[in-house]
Backbone as numpy.savetxt, mean C-alpha at the origin, in Angstrom:
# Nx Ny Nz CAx CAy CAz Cx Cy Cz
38.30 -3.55 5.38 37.48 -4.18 4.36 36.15 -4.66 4.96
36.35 -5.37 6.13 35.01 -5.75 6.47 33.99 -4.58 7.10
34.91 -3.65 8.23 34.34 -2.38 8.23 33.51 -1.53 7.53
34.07 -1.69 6.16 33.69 -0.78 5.19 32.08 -1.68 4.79
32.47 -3.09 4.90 31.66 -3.94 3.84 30.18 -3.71 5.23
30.43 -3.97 6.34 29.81 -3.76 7.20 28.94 -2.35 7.27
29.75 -1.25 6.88 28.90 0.23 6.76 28.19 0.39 6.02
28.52 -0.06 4.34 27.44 -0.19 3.64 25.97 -0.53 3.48
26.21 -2.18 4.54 25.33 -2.78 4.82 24.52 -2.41 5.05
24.75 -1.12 6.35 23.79 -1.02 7.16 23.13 0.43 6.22
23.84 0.72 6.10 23.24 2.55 5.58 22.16 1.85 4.23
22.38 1.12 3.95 21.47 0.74 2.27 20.30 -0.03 3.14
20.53 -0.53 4.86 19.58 -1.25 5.15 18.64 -0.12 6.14
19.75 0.81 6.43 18.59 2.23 7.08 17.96 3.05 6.23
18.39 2.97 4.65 17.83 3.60 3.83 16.72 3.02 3.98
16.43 1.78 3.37 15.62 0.58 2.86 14.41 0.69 4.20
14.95 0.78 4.99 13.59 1.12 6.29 13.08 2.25 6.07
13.85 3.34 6.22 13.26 5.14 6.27 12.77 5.08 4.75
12.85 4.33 3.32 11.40 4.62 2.67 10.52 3.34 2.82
10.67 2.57 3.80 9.37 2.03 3.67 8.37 2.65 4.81
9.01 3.18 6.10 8.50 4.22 7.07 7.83 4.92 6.33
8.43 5.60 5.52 8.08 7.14 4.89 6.42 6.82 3.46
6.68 5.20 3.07 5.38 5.30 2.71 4.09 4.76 3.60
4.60 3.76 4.39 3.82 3.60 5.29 3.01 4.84 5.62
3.87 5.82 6.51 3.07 7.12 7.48 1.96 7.66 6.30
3.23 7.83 4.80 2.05 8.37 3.86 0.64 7.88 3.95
0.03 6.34 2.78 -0.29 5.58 3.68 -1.34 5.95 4.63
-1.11 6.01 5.68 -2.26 5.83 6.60 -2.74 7.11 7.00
-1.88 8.33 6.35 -2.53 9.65 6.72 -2.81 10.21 5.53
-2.83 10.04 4.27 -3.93 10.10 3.04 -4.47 9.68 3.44
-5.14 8.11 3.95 -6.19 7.47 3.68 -7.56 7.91 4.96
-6.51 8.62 5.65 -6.93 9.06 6.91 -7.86 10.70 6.77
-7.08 11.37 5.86 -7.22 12.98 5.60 -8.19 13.03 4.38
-7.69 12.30 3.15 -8.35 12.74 1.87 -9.56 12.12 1.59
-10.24 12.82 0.61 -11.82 13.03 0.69 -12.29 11.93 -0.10
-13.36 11.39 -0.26 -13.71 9.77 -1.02 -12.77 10.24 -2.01
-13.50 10.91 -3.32 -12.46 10.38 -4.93 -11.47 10.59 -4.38
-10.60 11.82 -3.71 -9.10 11.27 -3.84 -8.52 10.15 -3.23
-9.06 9.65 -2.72 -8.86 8.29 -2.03 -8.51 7.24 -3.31
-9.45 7.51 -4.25 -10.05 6.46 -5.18 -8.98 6.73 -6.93
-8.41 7.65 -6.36 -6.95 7.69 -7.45 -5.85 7.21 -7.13
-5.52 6.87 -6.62 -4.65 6.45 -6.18 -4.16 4.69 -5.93
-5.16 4.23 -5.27 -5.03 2.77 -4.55 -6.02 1.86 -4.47
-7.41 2.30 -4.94 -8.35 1.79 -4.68 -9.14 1.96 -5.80
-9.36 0.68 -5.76 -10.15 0.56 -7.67 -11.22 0.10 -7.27
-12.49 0.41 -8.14 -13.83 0.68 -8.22 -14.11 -0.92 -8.20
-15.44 -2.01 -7.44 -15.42 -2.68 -7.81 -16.93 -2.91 -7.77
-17.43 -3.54 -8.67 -19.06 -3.84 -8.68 -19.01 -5.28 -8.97
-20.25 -5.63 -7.61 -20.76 -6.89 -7.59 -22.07 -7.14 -8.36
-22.48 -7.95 -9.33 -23.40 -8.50 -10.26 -24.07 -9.55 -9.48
-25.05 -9.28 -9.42 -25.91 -10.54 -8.93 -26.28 -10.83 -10.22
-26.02 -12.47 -10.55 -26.98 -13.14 -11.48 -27.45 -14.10 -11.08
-29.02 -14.13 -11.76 -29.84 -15.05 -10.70 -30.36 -16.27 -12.18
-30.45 -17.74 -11.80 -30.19 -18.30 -12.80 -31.32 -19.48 -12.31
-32.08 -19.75 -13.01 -33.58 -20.38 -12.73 -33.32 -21.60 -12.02
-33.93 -22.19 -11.26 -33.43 -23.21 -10.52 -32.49 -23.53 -9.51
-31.78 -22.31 -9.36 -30.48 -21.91 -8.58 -31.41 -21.51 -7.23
-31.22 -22.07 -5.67 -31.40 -21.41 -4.84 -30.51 -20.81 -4.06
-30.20 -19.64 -3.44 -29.14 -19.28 -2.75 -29.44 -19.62 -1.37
């Protein structure tokens, strides 16, 4: 019983590593290989900074 309870453990906890490995490597060799836009489907959202300039305001 504990054997068993013990095997489980581990196989759901070597699963639980080999896909977080497996997106990791993904991950850093898309971001590594693919070209700007495909980069930019995926994970990375467009962001624009606004300057507003407001009378009396010095920066």
């Amino acid at each position: 019983m504990i054997g068993r309870l013990f095997a489980i453990t581990f196989i759901a906890g070597m699963a639980g590593l080999a896909v977080g490995m497996a997106d990791s490597a993904f991950r850093h060799y898309y971001y590594k290989i693919a070209e700007g836009e495909d980069r930019k489907s995926l994970f990375v959202h467009d962001v624009e900074a606004v300057k507003h300039n407001e009378e009396g305001v010095d920066e």
